[in-house]
N, CA, C and O atoms as a MOPAC input file, in Angstrom:
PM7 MOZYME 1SCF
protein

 N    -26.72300 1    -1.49300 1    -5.17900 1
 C    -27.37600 1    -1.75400 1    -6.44600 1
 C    -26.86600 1    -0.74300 1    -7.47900 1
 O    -27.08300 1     0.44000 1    -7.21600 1
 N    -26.27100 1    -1.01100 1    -8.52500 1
 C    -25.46600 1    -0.48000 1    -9.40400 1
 C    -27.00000 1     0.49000 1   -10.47100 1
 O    -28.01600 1    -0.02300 1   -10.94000 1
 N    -26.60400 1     1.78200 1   -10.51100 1
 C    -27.16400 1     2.69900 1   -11.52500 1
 C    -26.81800 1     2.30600 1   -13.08200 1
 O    -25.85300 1     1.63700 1   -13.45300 1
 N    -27.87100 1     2.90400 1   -13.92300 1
 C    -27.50200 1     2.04900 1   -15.18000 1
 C    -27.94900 1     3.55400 1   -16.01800 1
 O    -29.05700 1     4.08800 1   -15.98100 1
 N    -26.50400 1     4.11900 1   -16.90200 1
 C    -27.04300 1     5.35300 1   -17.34400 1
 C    -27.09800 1     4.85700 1   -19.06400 1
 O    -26.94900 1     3.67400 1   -19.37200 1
 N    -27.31300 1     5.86000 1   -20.01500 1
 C    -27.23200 1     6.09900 1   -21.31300 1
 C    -26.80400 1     7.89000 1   -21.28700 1
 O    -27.43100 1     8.75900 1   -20.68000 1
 N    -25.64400 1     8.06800 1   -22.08000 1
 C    -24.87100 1     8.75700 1   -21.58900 1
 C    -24.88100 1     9.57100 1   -23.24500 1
 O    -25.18100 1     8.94000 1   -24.25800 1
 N    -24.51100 1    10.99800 1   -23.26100 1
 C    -24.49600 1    11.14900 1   -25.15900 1
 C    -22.79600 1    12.53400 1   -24.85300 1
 O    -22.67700 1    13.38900 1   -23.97500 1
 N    -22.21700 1    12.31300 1   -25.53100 1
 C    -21.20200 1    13.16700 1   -25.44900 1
 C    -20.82900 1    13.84400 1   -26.92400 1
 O    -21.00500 1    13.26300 1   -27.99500 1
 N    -20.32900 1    15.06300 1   -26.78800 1
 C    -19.96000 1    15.88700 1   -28.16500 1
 C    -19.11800 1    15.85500 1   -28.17200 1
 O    -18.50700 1    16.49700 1   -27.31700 1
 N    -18.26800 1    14.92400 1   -29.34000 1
 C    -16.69400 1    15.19900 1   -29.48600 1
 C    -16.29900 1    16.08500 1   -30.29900 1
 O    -17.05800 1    16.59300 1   -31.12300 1
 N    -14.97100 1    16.41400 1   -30.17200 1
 C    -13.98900 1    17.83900 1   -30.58100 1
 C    -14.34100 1    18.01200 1   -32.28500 1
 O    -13.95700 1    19.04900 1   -32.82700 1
 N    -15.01900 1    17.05600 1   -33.03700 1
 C    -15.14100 1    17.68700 1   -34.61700 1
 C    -16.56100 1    17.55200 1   -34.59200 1
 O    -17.15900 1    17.29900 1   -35.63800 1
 N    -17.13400 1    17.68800 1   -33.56400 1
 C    -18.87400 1    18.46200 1   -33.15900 1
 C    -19.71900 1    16.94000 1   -33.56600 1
 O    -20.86700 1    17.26000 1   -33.87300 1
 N    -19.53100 1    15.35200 1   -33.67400 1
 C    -19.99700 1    14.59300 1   -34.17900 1
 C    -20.41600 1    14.05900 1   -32.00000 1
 O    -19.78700 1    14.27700 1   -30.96400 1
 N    -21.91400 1    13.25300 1   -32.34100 1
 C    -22.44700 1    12.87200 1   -31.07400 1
 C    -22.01200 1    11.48600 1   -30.83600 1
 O    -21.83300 1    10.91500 1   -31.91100 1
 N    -21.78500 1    10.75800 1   -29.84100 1
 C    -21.09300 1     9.85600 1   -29.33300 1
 C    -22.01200 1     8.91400 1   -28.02900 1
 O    -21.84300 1     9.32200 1   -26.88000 1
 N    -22.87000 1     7.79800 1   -28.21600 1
 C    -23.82700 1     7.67900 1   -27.34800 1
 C    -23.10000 1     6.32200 1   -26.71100 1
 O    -22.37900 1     5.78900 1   -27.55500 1
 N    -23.11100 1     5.73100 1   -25.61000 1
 C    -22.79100 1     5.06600 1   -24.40200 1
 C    -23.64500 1     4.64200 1   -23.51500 1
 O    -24.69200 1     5.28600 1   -23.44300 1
 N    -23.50700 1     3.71600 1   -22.79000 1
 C    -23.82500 1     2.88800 1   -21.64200 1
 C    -23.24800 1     3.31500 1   -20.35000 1
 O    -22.56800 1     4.24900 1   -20.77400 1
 N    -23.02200 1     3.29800 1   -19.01100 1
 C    -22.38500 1     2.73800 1   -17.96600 1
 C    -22.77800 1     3.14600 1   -16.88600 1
 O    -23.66000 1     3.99500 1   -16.75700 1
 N    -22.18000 1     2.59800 1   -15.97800 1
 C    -23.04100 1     2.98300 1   -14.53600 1
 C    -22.44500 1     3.88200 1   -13.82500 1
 O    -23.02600 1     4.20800 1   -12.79000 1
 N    -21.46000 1     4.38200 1   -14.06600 1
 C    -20.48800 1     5.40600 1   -13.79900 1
 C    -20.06300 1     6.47200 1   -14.81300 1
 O    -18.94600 1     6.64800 1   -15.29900 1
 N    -21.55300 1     7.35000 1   -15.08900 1
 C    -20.94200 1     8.47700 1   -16.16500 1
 C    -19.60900 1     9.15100 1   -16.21500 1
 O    -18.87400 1     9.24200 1   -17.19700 1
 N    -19.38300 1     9.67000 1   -14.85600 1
 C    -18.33600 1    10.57200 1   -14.73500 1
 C    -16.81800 1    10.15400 1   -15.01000 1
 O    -15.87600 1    10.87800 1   -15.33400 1
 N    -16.85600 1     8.67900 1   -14.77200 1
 C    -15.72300 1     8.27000 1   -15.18200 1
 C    -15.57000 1     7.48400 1   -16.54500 1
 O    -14.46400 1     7.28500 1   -17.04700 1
 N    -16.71400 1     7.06400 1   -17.09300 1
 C    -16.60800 1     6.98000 1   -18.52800 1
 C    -16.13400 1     8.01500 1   -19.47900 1
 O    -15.46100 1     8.09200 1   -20.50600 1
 N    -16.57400 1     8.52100 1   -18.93600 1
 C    -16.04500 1    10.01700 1   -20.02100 1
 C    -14.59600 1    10.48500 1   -19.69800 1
 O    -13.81900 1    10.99500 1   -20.50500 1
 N    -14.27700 1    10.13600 1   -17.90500 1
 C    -13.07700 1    10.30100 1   -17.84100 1
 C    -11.86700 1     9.94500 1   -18.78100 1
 O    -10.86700 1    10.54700 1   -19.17000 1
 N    -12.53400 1     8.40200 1   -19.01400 1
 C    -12.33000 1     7.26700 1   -19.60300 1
 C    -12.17100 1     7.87300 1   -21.28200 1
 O    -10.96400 1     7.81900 1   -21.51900 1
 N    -12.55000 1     8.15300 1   -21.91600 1
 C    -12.80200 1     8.41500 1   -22.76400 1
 C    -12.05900 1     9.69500 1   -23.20400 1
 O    -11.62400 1     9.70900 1   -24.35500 1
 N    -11.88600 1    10.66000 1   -22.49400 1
 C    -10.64500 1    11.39100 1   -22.50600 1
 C     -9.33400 1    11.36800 1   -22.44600 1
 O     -8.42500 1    12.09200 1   -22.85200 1
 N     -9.45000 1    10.07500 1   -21.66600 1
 C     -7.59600 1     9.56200 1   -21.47000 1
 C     -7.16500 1     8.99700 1   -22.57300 1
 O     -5.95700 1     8.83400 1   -22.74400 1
 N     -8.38600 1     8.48000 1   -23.79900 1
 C     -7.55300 1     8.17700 1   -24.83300 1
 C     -7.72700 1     6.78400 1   -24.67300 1
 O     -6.82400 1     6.15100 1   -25.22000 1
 N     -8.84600 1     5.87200 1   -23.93400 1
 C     -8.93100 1     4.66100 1   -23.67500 1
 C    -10.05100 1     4.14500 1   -23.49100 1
 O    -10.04600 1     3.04000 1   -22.94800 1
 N    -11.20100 1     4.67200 1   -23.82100 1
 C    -12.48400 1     4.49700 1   -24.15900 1
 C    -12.85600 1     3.86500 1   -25.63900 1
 O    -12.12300 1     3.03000 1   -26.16900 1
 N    -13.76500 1     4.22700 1   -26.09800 1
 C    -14.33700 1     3.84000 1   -27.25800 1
 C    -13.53300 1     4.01400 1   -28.96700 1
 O    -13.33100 1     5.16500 1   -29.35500 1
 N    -13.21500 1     3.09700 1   -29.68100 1
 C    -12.15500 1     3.41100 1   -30.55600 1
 C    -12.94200 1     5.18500 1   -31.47700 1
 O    -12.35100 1     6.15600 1   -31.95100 1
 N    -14.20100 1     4.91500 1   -31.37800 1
 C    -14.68600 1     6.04800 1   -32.44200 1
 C    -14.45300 1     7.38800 1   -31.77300 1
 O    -14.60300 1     8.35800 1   -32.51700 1
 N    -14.13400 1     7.62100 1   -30.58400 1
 C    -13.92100 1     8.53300 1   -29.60600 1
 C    -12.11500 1     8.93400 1   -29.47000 1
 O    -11.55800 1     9.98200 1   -29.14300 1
 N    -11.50700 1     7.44700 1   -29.92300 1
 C    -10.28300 1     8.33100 1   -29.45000 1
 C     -9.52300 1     9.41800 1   -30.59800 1
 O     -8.44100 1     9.92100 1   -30.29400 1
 N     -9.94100 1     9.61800 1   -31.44800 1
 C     -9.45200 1    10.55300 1   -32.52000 1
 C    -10.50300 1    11.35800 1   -32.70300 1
 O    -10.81000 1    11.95300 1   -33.73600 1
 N    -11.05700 1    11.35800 1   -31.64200 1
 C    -11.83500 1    12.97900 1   -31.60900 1
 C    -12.07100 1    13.81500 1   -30.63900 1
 O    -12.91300 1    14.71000 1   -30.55600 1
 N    -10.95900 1    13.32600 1   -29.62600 1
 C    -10.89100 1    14.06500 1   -28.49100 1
 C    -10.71700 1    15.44100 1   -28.30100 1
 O     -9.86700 1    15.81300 1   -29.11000 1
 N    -11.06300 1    16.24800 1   -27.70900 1
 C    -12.06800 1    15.76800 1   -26.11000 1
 C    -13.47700 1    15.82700 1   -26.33800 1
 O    -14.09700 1    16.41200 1   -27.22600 1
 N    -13.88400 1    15.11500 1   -25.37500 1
 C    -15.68000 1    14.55700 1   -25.36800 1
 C    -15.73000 1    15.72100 1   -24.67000 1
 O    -14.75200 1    16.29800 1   -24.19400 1
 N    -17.16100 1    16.15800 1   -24.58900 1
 C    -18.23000 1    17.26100 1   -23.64200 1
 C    -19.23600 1    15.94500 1   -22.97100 1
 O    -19.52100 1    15.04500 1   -23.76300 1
 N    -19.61600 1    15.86800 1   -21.93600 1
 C    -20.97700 1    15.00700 1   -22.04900 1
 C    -21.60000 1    16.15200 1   -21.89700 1
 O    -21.27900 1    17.08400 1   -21.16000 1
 N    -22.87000 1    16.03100 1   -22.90300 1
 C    -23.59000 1    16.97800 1   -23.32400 1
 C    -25.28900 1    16.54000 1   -22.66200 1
 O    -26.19500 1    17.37000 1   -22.58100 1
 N    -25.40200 1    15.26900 1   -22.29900 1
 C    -26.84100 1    14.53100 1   -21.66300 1
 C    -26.47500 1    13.48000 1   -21.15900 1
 O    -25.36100 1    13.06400 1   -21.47900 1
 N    -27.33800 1    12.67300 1   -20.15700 1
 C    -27.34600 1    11.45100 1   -19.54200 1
 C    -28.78600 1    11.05900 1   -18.77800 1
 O    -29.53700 1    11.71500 1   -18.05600 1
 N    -28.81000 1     9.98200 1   -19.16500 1
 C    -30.56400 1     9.77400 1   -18.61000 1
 C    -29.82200 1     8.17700 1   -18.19400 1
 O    -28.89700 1     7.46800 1   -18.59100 1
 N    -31.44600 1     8.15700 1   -16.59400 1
 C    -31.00700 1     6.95300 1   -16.17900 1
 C    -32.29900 1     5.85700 1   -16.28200 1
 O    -33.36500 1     6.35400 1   -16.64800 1
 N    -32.29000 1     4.89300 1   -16.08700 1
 C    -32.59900 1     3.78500 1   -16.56200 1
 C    -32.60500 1     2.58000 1   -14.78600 1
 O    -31.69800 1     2.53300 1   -13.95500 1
 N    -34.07000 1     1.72600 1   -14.75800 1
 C    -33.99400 1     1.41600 1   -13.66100 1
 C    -33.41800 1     0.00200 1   -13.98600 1
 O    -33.16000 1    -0.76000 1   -13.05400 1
 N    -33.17300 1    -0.43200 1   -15.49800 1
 C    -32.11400 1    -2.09900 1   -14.93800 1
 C    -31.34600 1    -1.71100 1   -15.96700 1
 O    -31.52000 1    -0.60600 1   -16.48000 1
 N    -30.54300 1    -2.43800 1   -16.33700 1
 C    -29.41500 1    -2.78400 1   -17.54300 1
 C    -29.65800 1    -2.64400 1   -18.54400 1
 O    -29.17300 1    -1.78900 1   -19.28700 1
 N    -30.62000 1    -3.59900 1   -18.86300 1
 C    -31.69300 1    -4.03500 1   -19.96200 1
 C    -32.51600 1    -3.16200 1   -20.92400 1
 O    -32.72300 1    -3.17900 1   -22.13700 1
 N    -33.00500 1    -2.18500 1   -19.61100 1
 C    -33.59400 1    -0.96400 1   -20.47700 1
 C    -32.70500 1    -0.23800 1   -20.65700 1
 O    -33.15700 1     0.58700 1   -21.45000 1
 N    -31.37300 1     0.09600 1   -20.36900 1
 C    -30.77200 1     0.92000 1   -20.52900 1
 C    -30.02300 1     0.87200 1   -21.55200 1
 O    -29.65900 1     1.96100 1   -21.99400 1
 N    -29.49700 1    -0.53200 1   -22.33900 1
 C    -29.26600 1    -1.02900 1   -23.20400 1
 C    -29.62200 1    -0.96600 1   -24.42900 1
 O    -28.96600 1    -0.89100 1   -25.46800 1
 N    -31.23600 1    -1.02300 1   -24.11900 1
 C    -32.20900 1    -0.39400 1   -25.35200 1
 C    -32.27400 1     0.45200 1   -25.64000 1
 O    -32.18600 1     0.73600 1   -26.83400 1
 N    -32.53900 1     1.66700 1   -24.33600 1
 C    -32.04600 1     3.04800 1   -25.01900 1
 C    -31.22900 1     3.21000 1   -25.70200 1
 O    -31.69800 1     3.64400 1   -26.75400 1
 N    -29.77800 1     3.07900 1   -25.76600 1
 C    -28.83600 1     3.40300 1   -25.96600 1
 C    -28.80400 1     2.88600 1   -27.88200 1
 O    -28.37300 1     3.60900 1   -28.78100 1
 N    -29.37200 1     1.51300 1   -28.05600 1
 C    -29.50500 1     1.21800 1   -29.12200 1
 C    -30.24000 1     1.65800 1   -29.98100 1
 O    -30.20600 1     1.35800 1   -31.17500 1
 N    -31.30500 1     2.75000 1   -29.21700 1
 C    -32.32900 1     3.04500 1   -30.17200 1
 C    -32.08500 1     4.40800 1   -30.17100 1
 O    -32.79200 1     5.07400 1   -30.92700 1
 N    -30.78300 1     5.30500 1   -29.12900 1
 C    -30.51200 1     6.47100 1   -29.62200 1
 C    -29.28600 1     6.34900 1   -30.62000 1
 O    -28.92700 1     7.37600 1   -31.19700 1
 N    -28.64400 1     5.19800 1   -30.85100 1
 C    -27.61000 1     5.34700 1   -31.66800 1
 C    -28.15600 1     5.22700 1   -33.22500 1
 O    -27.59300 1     5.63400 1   -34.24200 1
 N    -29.01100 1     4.76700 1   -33.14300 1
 C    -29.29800 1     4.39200 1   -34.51100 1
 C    -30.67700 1     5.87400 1   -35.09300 1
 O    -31.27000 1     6.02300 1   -36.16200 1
 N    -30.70500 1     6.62500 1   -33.89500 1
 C    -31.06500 1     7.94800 1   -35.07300 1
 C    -30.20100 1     8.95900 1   -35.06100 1
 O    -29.27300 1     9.19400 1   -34.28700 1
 N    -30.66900 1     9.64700 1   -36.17300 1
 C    -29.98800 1    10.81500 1   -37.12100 1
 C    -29.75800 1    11.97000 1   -36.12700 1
 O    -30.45200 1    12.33700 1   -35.17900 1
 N    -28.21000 1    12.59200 1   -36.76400 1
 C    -28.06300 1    13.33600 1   -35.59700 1
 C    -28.80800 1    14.72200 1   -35.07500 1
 O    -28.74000 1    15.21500 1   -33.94800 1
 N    -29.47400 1    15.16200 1   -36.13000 1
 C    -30.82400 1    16.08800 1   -35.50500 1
 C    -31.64700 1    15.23900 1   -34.34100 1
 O    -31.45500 1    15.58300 1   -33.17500 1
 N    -32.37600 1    14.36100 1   -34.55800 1
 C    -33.05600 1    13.55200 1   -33.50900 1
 C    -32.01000 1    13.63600 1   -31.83500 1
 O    -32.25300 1    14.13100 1   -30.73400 1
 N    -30.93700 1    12.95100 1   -32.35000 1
 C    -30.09600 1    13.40900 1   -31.09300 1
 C    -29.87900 1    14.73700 1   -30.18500 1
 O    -29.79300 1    14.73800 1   -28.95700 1
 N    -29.81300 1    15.77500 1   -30.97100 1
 C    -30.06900 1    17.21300 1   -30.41300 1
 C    -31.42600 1    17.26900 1   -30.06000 1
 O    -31.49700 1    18.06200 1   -29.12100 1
 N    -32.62100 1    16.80000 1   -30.35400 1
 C    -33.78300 1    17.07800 1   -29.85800 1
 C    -33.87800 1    16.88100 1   -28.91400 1
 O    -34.49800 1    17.67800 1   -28.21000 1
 N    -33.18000 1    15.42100 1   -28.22400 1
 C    -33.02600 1    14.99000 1   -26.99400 1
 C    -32.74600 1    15.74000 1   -25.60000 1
 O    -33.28900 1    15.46700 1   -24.53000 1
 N    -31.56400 1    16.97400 1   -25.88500 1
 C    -31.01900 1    17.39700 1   -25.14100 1
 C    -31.67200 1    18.59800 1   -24.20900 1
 O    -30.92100 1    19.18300 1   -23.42900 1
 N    -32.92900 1    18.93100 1   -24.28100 1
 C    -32.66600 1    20.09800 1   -24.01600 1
 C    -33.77500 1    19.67100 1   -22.00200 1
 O    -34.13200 1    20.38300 1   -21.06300 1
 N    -33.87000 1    18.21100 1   -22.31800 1
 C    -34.32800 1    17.05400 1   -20.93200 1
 C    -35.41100 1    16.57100 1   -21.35000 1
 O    -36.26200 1    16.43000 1   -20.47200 1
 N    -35.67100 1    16.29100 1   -22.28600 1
 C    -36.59200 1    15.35700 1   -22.64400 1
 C    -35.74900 1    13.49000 1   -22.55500 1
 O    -34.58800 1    13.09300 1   -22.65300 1
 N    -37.05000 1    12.82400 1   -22.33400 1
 C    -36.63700 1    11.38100 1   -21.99200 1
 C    -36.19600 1    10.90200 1   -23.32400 1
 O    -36.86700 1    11.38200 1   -24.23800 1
 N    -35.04700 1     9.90900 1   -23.77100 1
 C    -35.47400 1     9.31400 1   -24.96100 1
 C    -36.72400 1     7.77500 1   -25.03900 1
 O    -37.05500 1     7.30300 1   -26.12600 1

């Protein structure tokens, strides 16, 4: 049964970068090689800086939509293990 994360990474000009997948470690791999997300590849290298998991798709989906769409203070509030 496949894990379902929401993932937040700091790229190289300090701007936050939020994601989906069920395989953090290699998304970001992903994302370093220069073959991830277009807003990511000209700001390489990512940090993942948080990751929270999620028990289906669905919710995890939502998270992800409802951390992208706040301001990037809100995003740092997140980090220090609080749930979003």
């Amino acid at each position: 049964m496949p894990r379902h994360f929401v993932y937040l990474v700091r790229c190289a000009d300090g701007t936050l970068y939020t994601g989906y997948s069920t395989d953090v470690a290699r998304r970001v791999s992903v994302h370093n090689s220069g073959k991830g997300a277009k807003y990511t590849r000209s700001r390489l290298p990512v940090v993942l800086v948080a990751h929270w998991e999620y028990p289906s798709r669905g919710e995890a989906l939502s998270a992800e939509h409802r951390i992208r769409r706040m301001r990037p203070a809100a995003k740092l509030a997140l980090l220090p293990g609080d749930s979003p």
